[in-house]
PDB file of N, H, CA, C and O in Angstrom:
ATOM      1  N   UNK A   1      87.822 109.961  84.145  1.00  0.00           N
ATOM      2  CA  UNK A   1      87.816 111.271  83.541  1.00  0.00           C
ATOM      3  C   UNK A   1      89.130 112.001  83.826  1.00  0.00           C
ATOM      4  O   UNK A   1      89.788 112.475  82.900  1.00  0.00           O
ATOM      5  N   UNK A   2      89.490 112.087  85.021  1.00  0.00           N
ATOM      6  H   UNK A   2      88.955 111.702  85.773  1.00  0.00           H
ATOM      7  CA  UNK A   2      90.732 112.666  85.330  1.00  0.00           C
ATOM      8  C   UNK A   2      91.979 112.239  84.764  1.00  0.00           C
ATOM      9  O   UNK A   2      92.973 112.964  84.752  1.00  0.00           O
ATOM     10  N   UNK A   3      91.926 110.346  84.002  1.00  0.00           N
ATOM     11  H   UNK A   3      91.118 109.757  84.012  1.00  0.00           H
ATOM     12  CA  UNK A   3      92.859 109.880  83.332  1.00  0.00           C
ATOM     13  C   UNK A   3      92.819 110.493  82.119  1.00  0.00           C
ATOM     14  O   UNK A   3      93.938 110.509  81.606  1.00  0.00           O
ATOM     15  N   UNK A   4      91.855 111.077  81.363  1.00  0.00           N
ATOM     16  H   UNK A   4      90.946 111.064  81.780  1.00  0.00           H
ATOM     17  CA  UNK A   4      91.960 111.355  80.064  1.00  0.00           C
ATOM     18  C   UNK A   4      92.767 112.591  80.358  1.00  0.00           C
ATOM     19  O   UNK A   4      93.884 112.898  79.942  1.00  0.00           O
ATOM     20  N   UNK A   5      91.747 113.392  81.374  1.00  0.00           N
ATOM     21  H   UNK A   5      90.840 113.143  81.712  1.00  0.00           H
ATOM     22  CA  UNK A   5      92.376 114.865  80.858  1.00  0.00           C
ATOM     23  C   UNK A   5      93.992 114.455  81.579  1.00  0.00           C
ATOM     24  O   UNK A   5      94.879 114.895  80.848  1.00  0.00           O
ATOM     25  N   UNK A   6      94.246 114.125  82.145  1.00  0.00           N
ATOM     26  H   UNK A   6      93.525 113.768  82.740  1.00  0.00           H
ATOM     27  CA  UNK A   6      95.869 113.749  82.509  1.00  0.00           C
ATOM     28  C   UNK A   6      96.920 113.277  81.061  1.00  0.00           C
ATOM     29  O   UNK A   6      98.075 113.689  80.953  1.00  0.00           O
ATOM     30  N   UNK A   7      96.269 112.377  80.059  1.00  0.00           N
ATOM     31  H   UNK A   7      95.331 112.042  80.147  1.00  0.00           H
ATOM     32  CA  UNK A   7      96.573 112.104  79.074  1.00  0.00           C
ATOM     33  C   UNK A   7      96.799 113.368  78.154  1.00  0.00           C
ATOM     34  O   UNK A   7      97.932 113.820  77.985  1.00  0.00           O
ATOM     35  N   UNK A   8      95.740 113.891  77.597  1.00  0.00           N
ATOM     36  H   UNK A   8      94.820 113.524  77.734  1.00  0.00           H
ATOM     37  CA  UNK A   8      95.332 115.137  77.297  1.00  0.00           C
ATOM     38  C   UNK A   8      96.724 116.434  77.157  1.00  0.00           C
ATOM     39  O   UNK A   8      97.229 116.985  76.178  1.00  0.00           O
ATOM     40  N   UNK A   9      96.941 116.522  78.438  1.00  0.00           N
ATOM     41  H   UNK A   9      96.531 116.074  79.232  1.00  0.00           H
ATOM     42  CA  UNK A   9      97.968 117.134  79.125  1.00  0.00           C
ATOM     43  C   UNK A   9      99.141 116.702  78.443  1.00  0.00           C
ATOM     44  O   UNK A   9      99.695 117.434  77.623  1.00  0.00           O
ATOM     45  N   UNK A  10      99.508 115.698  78.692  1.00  0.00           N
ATOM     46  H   UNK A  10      99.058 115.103  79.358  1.00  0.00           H
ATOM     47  CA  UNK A  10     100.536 114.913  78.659  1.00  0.00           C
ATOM     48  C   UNK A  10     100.944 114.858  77.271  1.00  0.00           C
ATOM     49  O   UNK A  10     102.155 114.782  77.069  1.00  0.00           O
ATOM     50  N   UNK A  11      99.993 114.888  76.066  1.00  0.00           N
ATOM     51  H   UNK A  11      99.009 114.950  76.231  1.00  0.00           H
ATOM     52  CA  UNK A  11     100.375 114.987  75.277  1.00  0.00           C
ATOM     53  C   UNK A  11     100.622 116.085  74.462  1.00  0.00           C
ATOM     54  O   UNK A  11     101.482 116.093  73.582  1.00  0.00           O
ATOM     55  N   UNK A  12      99.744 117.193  74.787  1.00  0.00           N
ATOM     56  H   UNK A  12      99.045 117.187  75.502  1.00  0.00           H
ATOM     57  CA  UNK A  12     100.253 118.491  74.568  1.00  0.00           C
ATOM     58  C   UNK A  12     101.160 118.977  74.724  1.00  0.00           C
ATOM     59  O   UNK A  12     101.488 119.900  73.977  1.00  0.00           O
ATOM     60  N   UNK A  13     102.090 118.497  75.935  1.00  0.00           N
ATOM     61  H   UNK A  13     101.823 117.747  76.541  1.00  0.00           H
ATOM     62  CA  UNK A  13     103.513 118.957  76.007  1.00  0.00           C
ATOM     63  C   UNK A  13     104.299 118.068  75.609  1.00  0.00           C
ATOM     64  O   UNK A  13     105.493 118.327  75.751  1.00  0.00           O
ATOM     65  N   UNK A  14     103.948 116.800  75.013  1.00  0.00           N
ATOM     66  H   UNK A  14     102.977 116.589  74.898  1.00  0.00           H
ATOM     67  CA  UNK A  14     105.035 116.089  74.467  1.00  0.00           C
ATOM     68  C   UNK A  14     105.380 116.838  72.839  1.00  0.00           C
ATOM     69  O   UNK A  14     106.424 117.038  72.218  1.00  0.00           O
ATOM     70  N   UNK A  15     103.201 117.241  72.423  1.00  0.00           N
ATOM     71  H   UNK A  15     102.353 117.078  72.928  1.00  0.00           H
ATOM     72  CA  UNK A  15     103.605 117.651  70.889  1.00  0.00           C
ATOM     73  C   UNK A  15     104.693 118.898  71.137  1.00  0.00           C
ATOM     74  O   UNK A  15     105.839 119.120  70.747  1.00  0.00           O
ATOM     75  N   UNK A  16     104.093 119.334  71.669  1.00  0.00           N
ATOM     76  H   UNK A  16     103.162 119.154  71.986  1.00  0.00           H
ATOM     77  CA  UNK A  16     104.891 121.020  72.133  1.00  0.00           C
ATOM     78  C   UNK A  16     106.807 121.028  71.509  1.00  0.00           C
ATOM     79  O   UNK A  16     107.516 121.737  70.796  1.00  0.00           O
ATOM     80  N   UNK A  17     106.923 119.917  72.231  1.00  0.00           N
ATOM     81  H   UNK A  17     106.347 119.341  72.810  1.00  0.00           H
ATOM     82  CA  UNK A  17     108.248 119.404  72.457  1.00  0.00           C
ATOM     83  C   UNK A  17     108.661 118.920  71.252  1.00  0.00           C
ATOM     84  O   UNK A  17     109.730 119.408  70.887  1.00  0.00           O
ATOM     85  N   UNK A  18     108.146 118.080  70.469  1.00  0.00           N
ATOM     86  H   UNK A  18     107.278 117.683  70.765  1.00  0.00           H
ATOM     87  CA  UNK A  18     108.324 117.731  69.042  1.00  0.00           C
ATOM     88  C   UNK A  18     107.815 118.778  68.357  1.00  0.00           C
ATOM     89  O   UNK A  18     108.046 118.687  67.151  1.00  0.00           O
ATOM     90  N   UNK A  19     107.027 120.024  68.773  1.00  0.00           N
ATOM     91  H   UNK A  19     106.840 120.098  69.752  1.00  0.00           H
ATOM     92  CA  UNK A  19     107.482 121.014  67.195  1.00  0.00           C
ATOM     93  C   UNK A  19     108.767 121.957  67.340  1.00  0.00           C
ATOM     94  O   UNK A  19     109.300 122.552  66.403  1.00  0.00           O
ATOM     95  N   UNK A  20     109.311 122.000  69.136  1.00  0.00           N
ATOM     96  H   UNK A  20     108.879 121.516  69.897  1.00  0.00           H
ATOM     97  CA  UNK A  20     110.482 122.994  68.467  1.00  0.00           C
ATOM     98  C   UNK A  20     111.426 122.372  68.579  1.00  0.00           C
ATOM     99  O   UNK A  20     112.405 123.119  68.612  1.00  0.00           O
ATOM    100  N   UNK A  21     111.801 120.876  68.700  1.00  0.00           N
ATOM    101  H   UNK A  21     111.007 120.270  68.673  1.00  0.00           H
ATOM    102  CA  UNK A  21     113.247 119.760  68.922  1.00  0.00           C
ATOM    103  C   UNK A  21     113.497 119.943  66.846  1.00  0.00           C
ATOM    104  O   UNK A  21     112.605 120.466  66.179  1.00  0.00           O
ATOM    105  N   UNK A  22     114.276 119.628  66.455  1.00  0.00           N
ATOM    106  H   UNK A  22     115.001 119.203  66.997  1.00  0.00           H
ATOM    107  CA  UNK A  22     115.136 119.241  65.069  1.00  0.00           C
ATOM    108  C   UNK A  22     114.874 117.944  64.801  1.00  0.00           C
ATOM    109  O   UNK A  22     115.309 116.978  65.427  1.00  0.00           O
ATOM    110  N   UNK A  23     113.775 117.927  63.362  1.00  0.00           N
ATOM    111  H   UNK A  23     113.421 118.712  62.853  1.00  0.00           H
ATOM    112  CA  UNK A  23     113.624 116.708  63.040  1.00  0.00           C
ATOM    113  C   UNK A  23     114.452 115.889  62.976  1.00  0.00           C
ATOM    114  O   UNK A  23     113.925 114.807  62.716  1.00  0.00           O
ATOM    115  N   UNK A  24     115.748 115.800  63.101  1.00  0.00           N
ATOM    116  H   UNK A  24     116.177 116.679  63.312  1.00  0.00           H
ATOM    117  CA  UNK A  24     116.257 114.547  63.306  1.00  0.00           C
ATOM    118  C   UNK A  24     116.267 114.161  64.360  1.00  0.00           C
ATOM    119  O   UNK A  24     116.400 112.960  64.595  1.00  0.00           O
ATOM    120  N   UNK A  25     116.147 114.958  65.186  1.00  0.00           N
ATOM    121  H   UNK A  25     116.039 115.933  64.995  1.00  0.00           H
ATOM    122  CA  UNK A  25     115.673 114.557  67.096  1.00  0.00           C
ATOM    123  C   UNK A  25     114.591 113.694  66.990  1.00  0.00           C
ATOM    124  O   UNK A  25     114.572 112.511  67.331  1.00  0.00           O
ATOM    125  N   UNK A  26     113.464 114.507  66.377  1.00  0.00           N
ATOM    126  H   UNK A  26     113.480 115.468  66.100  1.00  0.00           H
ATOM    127  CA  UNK A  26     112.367 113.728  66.612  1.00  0.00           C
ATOM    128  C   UNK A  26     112.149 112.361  65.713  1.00  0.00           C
ATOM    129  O   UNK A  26     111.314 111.518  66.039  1.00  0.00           O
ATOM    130  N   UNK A  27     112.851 112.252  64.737  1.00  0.00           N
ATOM    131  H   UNK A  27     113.529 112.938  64.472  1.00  0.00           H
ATOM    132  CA  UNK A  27     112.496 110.963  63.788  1.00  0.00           C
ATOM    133  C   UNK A  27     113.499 109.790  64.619  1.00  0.00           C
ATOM    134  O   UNK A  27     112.945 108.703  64.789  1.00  0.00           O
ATOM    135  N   UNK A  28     114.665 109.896  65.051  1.00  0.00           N
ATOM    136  H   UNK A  28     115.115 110.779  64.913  1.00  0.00           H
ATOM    137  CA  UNK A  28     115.098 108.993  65.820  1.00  0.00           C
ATOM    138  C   UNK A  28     114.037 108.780  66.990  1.00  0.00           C
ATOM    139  O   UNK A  28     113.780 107.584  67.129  1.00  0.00           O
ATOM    140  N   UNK A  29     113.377 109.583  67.836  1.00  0.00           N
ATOM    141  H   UNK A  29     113.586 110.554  67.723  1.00  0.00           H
ATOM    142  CA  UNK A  29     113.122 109.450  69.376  1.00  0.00           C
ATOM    143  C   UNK A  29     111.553 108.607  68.734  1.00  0.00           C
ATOM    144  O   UNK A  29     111.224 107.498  69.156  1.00  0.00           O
ATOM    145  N   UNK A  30     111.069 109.060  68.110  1.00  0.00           N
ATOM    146  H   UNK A  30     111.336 109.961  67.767  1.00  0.00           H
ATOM    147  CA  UNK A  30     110.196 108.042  66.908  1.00  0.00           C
ATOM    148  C   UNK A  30     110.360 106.718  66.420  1.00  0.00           C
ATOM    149  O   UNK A  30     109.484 105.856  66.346  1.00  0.00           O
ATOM    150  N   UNK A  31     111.415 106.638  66.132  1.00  0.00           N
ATOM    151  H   UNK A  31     112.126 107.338  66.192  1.00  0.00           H
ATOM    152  CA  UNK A  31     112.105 105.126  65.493  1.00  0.00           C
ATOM    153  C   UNK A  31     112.091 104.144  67.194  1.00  0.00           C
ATOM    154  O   UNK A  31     111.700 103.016  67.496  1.00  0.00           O
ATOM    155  N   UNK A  32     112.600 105.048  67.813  1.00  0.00           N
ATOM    156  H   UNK A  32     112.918 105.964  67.568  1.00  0.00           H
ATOM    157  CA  UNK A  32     112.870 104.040  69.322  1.00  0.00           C
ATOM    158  C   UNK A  32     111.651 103.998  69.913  1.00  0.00           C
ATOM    159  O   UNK A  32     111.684 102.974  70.596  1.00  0.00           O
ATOM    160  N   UNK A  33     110.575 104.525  70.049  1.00  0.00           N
ATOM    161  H   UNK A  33     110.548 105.356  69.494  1.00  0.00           H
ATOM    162  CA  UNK A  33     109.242 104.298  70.654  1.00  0.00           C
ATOM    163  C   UNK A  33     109.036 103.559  69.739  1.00  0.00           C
ATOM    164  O   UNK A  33     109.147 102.386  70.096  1.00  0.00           O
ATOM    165  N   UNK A  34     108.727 103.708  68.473  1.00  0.00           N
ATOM    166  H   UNK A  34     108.637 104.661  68.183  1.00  0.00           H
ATOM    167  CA  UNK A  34     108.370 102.360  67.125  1.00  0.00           C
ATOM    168  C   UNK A  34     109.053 101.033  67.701  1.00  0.00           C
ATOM    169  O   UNK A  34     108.290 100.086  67.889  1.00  0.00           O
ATOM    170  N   UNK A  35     110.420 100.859  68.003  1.00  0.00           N
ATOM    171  H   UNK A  35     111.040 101.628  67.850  1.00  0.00           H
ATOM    172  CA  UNK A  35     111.041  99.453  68.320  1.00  0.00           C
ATOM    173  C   UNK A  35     110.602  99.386  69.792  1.00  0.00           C
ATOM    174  O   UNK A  35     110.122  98.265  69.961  1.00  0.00           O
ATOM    175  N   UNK A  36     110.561 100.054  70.860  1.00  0.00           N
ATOM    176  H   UNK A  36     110.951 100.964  70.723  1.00  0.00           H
ATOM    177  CA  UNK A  36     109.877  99.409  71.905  1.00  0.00           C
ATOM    178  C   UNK A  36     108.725  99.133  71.551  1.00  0.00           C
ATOM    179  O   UNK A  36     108.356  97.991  71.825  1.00  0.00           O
ATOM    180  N   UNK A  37     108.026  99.782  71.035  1.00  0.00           N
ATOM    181  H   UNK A  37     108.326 100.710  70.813  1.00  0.00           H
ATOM    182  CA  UNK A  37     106.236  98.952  71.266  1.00  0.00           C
ATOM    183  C   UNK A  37     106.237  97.541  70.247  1.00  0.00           C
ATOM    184  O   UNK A  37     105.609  96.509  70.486  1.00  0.00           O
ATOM    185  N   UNK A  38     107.120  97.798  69.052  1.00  0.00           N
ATOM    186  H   UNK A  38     107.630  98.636  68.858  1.00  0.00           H
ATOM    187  CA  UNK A  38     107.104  96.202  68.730  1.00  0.00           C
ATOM    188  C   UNK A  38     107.859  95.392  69.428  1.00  0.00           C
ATOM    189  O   UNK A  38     107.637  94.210  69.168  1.00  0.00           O
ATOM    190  N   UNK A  39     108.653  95.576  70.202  1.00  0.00           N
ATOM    191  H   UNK A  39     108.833  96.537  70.413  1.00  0.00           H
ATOM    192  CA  UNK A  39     109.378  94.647  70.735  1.00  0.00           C
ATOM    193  C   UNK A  39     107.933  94.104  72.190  1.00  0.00           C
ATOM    194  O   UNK A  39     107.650  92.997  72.647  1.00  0.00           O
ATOM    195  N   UNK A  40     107.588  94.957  72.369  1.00  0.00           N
ATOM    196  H   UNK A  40     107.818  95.857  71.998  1.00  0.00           H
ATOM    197  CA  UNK A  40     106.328  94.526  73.577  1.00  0.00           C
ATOM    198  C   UNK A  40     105.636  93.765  73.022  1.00  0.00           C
ATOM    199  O   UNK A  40     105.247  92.728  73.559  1.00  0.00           O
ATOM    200  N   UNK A  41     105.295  94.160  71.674  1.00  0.00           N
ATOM    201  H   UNK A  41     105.611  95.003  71.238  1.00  0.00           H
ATOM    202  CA  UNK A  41     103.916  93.688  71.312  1.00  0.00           C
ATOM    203  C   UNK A  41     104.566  91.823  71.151  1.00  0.00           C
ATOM    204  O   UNK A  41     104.156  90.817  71.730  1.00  0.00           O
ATOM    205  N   UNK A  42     105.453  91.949  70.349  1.00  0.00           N
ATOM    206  H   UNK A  42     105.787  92.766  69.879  1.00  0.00           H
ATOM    207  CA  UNK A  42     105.924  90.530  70.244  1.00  0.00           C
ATOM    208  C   UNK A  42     106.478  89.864  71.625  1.00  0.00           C
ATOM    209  O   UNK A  42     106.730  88.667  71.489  1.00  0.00           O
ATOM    210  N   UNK A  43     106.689  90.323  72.755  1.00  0.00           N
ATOM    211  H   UNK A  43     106.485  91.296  72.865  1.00  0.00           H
ATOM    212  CA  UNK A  43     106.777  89.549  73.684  1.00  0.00           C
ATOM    213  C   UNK A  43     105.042  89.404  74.384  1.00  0.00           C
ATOM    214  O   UNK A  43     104.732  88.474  75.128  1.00  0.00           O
ATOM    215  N   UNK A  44     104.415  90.114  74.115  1.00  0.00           N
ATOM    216  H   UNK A  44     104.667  90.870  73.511  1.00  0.00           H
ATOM    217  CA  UNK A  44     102.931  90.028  74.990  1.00  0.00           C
ATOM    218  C   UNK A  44     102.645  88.775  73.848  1.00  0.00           C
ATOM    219  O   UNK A  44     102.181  87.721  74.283  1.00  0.00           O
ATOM    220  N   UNK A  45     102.869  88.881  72.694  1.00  0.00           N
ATOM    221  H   UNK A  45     103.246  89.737  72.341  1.00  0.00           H
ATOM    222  CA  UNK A  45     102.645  87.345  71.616  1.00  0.00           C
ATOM    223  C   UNK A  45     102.938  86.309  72.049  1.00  0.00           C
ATOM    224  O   UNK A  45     102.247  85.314  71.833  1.00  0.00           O
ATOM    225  N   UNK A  46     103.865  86.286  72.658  1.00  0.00           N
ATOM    226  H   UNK A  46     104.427  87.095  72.833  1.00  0.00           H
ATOM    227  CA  UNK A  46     104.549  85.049  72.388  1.00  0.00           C
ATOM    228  C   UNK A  46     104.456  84.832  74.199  1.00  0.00           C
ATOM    229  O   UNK A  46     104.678  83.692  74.607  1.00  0.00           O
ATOM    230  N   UNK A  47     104.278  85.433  74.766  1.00  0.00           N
ATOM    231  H   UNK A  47     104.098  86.359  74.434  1.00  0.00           H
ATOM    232  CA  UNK A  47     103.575  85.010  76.569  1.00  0.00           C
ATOM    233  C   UNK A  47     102.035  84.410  76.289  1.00  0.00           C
ATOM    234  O   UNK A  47     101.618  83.290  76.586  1.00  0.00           O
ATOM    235  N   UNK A  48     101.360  85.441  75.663  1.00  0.00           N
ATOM    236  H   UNK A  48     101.699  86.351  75.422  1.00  0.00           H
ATOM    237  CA  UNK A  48      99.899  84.597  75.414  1.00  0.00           C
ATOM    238  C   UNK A  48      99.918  83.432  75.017  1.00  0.00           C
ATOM    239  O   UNK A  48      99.128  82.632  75.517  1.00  0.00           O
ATOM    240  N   UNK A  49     100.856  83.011  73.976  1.00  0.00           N
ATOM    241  H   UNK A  49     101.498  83.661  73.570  1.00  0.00           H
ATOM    242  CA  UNK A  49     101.008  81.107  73.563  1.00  0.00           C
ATOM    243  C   UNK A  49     101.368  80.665  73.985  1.00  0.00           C
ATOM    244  O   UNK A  49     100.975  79.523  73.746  1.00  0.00           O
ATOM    245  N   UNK A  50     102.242  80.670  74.862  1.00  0.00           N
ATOM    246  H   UNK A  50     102.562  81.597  75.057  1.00  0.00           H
ATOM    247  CA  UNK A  50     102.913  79.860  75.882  1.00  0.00           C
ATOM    248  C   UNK A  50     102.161  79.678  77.084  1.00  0.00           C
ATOM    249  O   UNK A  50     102.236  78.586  77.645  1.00  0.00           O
ATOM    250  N   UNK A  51     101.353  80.704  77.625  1.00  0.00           N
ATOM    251  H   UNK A  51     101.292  81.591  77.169  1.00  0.00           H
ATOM    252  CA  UNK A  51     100.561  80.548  78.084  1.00  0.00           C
ATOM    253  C   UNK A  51      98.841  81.481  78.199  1.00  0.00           C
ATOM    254  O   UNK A  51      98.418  82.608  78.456  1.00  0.00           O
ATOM    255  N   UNK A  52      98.391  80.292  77.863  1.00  0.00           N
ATOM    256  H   UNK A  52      98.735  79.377  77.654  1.00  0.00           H
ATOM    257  CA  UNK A  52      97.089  80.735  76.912  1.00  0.00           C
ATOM    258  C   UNK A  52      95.759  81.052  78.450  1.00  0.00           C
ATOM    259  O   UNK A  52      95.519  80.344  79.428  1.00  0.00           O
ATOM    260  N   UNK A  53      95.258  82.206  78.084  1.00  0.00           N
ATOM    261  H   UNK A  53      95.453  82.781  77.289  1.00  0.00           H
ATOM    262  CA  UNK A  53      94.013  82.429  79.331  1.00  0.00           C
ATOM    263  C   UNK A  53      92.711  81.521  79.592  1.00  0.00           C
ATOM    264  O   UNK A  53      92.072  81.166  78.601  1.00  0.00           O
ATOM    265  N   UNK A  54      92.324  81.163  80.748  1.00  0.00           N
ATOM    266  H   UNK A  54      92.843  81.451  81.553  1.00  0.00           H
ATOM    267  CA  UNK A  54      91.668  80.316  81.437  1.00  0.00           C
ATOM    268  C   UNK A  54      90.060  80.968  80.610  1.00  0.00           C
ATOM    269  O   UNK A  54      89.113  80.253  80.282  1.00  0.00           O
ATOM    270  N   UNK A  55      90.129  82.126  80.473  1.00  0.00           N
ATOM    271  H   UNK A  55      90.898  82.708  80.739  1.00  0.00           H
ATOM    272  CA  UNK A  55      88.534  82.525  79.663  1.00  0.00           C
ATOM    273  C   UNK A  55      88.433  81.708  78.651  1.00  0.00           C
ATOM    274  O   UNK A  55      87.446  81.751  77.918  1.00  0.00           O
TER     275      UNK A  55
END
């Protein structure tokens, strides 16, 4: 429970922050969270096949 509302939090001041930054602030800082999480997602891919879980 304390993780949500910590989340919660956390994101209220991030929106906060993206309504008074200059959309071009925010569409770049957007684009780079977009390429890290695909870049994760395709390395968590390609670790699972290489090596595949004992379940």
């Amino acid at each position: 429970m304390l993780f949500l509302v910590a989340a919660l939090l956390l994101m209220g001041v991030v929106m906060g922050s993206v309504a008074h930054a200059p959309l071009s602030v925010s569409l770049v800082a957007a684009a780079l969270i977009g390429v890290w999480l695909a870049v994760f997602a395709l390395r968590e891919r390609n670790s699972r096949r290489r090596h595949p879980s004992v379940n």
